[in-house]
C-alpha positions in Angstrom: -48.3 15.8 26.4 -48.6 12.8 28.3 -47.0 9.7 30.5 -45.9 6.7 28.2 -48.2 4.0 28.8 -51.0 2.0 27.4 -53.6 3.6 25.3 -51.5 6.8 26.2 -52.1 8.8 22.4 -53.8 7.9 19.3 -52.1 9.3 16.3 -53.3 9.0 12.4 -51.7 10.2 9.9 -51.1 9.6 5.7 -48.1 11.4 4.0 -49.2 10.6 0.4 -51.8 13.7 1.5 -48.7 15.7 3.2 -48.5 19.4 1.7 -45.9 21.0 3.9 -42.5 20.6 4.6 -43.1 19.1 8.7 -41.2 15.8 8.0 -40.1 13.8 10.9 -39.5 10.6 12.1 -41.9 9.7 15.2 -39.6 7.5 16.9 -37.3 10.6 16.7 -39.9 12.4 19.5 -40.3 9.8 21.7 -43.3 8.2 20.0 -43.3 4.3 19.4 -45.3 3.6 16.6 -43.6 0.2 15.9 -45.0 -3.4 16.3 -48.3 -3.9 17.9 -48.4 -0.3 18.3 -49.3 0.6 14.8 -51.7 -0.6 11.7 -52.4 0.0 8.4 -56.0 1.4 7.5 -56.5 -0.4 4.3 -60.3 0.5 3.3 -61.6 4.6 2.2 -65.4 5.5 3.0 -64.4 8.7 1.2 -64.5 7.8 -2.1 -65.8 5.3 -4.6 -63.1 2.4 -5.7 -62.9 4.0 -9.8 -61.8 7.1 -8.1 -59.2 5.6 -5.4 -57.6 3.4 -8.1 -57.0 6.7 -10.5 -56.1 8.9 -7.4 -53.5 6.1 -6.4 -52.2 5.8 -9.8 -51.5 9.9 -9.9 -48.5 9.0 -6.9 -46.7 6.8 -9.3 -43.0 7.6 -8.9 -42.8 9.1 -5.7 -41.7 7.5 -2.4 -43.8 8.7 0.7 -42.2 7.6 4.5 -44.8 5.9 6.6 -44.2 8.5 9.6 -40.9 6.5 11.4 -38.4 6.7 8.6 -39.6 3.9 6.5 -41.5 3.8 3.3 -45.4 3.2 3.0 -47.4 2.0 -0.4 -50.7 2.7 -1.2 -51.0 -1.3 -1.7 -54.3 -3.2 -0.4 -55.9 0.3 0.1 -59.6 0.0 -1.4 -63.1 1.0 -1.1 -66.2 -0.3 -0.8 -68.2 2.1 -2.8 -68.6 2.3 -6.3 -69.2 4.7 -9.3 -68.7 6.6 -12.3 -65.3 6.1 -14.1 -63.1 9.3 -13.6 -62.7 12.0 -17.0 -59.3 13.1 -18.0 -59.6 15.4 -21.1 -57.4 17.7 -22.4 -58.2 21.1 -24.3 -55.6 23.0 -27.1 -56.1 26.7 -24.7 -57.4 27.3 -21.2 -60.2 29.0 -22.9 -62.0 25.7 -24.6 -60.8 24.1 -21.7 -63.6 26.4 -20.2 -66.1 24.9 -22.4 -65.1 21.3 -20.8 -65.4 22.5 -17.2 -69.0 24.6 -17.6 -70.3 21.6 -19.9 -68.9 19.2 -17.4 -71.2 21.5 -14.5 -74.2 21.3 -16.7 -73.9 17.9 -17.7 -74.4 17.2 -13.9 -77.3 19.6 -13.0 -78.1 19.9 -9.7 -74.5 21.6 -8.6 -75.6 25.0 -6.8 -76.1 23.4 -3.2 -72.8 23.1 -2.3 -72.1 19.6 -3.5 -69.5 20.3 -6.4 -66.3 22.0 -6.6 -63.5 22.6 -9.1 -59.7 22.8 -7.8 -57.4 25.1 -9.5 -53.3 25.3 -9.2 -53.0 28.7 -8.3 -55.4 31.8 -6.8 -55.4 33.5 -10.2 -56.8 30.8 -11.6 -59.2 30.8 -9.1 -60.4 34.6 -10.0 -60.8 33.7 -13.3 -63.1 30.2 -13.2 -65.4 32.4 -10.9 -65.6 35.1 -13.1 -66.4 32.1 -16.1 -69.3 31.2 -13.9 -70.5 34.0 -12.8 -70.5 35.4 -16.9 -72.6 31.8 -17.3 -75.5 32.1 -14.4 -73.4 30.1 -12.1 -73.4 30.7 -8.5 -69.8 30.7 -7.9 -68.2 30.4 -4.3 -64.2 30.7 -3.5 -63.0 28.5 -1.0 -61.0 31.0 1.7 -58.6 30.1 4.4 -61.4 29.4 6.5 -63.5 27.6 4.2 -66.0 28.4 1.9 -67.7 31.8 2.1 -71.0 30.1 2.2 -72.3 26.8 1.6 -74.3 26.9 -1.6 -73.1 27.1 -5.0 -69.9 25.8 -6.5 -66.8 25.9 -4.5 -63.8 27.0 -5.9 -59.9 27.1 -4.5 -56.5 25.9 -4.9 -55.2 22.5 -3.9 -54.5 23.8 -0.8 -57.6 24.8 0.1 -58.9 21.8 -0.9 -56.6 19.8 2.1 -60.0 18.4 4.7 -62.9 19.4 2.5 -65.2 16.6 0.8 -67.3 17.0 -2.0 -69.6 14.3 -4.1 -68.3 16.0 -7.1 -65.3 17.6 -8.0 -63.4 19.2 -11.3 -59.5 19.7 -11.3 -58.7 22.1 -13.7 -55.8 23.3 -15.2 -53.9 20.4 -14.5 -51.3 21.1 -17.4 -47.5 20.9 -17.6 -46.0 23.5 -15.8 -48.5 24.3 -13.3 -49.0 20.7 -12.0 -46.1 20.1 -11.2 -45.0 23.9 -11.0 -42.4 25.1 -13.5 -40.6 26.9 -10.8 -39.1 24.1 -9.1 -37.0 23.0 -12.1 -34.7 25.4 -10.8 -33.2 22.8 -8.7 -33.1 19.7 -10.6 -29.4 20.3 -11.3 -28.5 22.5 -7.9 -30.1 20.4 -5.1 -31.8 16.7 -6.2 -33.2 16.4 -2.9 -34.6 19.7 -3.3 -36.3 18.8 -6.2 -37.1 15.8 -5.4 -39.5 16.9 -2.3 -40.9 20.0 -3.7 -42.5 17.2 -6.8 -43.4 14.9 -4.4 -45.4 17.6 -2.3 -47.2 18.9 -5.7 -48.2 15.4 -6.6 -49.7 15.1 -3.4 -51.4 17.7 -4.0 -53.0 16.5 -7.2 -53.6 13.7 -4.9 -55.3 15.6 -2.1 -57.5 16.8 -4.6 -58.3 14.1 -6.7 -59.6 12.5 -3.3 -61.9 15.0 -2.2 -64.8 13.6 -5.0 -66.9 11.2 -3.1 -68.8 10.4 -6.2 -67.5 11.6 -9.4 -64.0 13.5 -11.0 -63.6 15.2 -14.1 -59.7 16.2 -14.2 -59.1 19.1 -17.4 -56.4 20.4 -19.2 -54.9 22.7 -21.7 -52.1 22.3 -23.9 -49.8 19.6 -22.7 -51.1 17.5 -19.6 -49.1 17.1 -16.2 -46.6 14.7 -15.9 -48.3 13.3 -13.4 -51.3 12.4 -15.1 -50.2 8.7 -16.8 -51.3 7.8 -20.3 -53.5 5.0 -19.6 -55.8 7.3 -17.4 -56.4 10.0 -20.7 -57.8 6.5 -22.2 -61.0 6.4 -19.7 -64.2 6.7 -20.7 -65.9 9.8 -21.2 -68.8 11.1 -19.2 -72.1 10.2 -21.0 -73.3 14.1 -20.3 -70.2 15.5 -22.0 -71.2 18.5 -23.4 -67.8 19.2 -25.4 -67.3 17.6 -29.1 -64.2 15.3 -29.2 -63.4 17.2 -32.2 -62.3 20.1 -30.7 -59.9 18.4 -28.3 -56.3 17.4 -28.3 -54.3 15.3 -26.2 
């Protein structure tokens, strides 16, 4: 693309947010990122710092490369904003785990321009949260390969969809065992480690992804058993003061 020389390319780059398999090692390509040549960016104007520290708890257990065939951390990153404390709460079926999510909207008003979104695992769930709002009066939007289709009402896509979009508040739903991480990649715990070991790491980066697309608030759902990824001390937070939903009817 261009001579090597000073100030010759900028790159930037964070694999904790990598959702594809396009893993190699810059130095590999001809690119010196080594030394002087590189820095860490340590502070997040995307997010508020009770958000970042859940979000960066979520990667537990996972190693990510930093881009040259070392390792990287999430260590020293902060923010400088700050906020409401995250929701975890779980739900005993994905149908009361509806009531969470719609009380969770309403308990925030002011969601039909655009500013609040909920992140699903998979496009069927995403059919069937915008048929939920839609049966409740809810201007409900899906988030396409392009985008949203417009940009008022509540967005709603998969984690991949999610990857560049930012939104002041954001529900991830559905974030149960077996769909976060997905079920189908037990199949090579036993046959291929490595395997296994890559296709977790990507879907936790997705949970990742997502969590950090809420500039100002997260509510993150369940039904039945929570994701692995999801550590106990977070199901411990607060709840929101607007919850809508009776503790009562809950399970962990």
């Amino acid at each position: 693309m261009t001579p090597i020389g000073p100030d010759d390319m900028f790159i930037v780059g964070d694999t904790h947010q990598r959702l594809y398999d396009n893993q190699v090692a810059l130095s590999t390509v001809g690119i010196n990122i080594r030394g002087r040549r590189s820095s860490r960016l340590t502070i997040s104007y995307r997010t508020t710092r009770e958000i970042l520290k859940v979000a960066t708890q979520l990667l537990i257990g996972e190693t990510y490369d930093d881009l040259d065939g070392g390792t990287d951390t999430l260590n020293g990153y902060r923010s400088l904003l700050h906020g409401a404390p995250p929701v975890f709460r779980g739900a005993p079926t994905w149908g009361r785990e509806r009531d969470l999510t719609i009380g969770q909207l309403r308990a925030w008003t002011n969601t039909s321009d655009g500013s609040a979104a909920i992140c699903v695992p998979t496009r069927e769930y995403v059919a069937e949260v915008i048929q939920w709002l839609t049966d409740d009066g809810i201007q409900a939007v899906e988030i396409g390969p392009d985008g949203p289709a417009r940009p008022d009402g509540v967005h709603v896509g998969t984690m991949h969809r999610f990857k560049g979009l930012e939104y002041q508040r954001v529900i991830i739903a559905s974030a149960s065992d077996g769909l976060v991480p997905r079920r189908a990649i037990d199949r090579y715990r036993d046959t291929d480690a490595k395997r296994y070991q890559q296709e977790r790491a990507r879907d936790r980066s997705r949970l990742f992804v997502a969590a950090t697309r809420a500039r100002d608030e997260l509510a993150v759902f369940w039904h039945g058993n929570r994701s692995s990824f999801i550590p106990a001390p977070l199901v411990g937070l607060p709840s929101s003061a607007g919850d809508q939903v009776s503790t009562t009817e809950l399970r962990r």
